[in-house]
C-alpha positions in Angstrom: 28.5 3.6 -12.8 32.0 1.3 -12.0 32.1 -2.3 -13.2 31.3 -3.5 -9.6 28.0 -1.8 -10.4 27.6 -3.0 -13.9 29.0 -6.7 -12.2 26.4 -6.8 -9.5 23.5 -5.3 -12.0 24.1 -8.6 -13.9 24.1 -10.7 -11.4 21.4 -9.8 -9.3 17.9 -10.6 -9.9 15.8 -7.8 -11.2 13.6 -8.3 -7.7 16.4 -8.3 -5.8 17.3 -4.5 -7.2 13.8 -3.5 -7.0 13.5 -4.6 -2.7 17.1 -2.7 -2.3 15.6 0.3 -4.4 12.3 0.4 -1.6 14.7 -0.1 1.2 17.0 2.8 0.1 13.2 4.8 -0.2 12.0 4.4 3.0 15.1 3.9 5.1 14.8 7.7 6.3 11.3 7.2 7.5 10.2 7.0 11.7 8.7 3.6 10.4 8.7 0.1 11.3 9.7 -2.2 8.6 7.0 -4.4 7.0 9.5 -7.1 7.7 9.7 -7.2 11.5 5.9 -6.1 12.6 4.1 -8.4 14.7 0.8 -9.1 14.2 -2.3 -6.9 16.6 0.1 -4.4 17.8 -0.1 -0.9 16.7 2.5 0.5 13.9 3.6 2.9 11.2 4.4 1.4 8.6 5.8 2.1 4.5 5.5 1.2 1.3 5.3 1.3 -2.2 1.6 0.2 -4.0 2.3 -2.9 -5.9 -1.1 -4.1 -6.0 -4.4 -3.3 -5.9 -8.1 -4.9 -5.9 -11.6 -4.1 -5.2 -13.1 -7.6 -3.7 -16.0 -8.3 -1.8 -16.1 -8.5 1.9 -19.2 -9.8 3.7 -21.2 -9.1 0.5 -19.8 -5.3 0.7 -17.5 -3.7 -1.6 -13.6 -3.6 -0.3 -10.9 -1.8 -1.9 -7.3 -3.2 -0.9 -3.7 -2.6 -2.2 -0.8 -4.5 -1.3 2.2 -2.3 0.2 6.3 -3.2 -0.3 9.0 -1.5 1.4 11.6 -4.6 0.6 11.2 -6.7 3.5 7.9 -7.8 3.2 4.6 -7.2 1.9 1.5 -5.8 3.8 -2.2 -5.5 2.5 -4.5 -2.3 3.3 -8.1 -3.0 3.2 -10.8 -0.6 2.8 -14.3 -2.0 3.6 -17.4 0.0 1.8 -15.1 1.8 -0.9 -14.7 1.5 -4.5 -11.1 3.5 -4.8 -9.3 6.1 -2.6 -8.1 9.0 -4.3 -4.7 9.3 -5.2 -3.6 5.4 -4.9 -2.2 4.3 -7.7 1.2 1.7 -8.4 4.7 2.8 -7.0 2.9 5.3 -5.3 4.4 5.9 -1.3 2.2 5.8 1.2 2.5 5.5 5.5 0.0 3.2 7.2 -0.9 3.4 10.7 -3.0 0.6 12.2 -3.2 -2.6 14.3 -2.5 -5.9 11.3 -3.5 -9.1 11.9 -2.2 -12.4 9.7 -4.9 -13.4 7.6 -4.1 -16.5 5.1 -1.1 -16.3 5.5 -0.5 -11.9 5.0 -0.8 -9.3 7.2 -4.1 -7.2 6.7 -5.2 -3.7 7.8 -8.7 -2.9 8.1 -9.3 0.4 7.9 -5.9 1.9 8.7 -5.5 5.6 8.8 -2.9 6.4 5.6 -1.0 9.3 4.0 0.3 9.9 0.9 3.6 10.7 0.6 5.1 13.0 -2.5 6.2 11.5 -5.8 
């Protein structure tokens, strides 16, 4: 590590490091980034699990965890299930689905995913 490194480590917010860090990550990836999708048309996206919830949808159970590739945030949401194996934080996974904005996010229902290795 130089002192331009060491400079900019001390400069740079900790989140700012972190959204490089994912966009280094995924920058190899066929994907579209998080960043420039358009809601209700069909992508592949990436990310990084930052989050994750089981809330109630409808009066059915709904697990959903928020993705980050370091432009932007997206939200997967799986209605009728309690967990999906093998999600856990910083974990990578590819989403492919149609988002819509919801509240002010973009949400997934259902999306087809895969997990990528650690």
């Amino acid at each position: 590590m130089g002192l331009r490194d060491l400079a900019k480590r001390l400069t740079v917010s900790v989140d700012q490091i972190d959204a490089e860090r994912r966009q280094d990550r995924f920058a190899a990836l066929a994907v579209t980034k998080i960043g420039d999708i358009q809601p209700r048309s069909l992508v592949r996206i990436s990310g990084e699990v930052t989050r994750s919830r089981l809330t109630p949808r409808s009066g059915v159970p709904s697990f959903e965890f928020t993705i980050s590739d370091g432009t932007g945030t997206a939200v997967a949401v799986f209605t009728g299930r309690r967990h999906l194996a093998g999600i856990d934080h910083h974990r990578a996974v590819v989403l492919e689905g149609v988002p819509r904005a919801e509240r002010g996010r973009l949400v997934m229902l259902n999306p087809a995913y895969t997990l990528l290795p650690r």
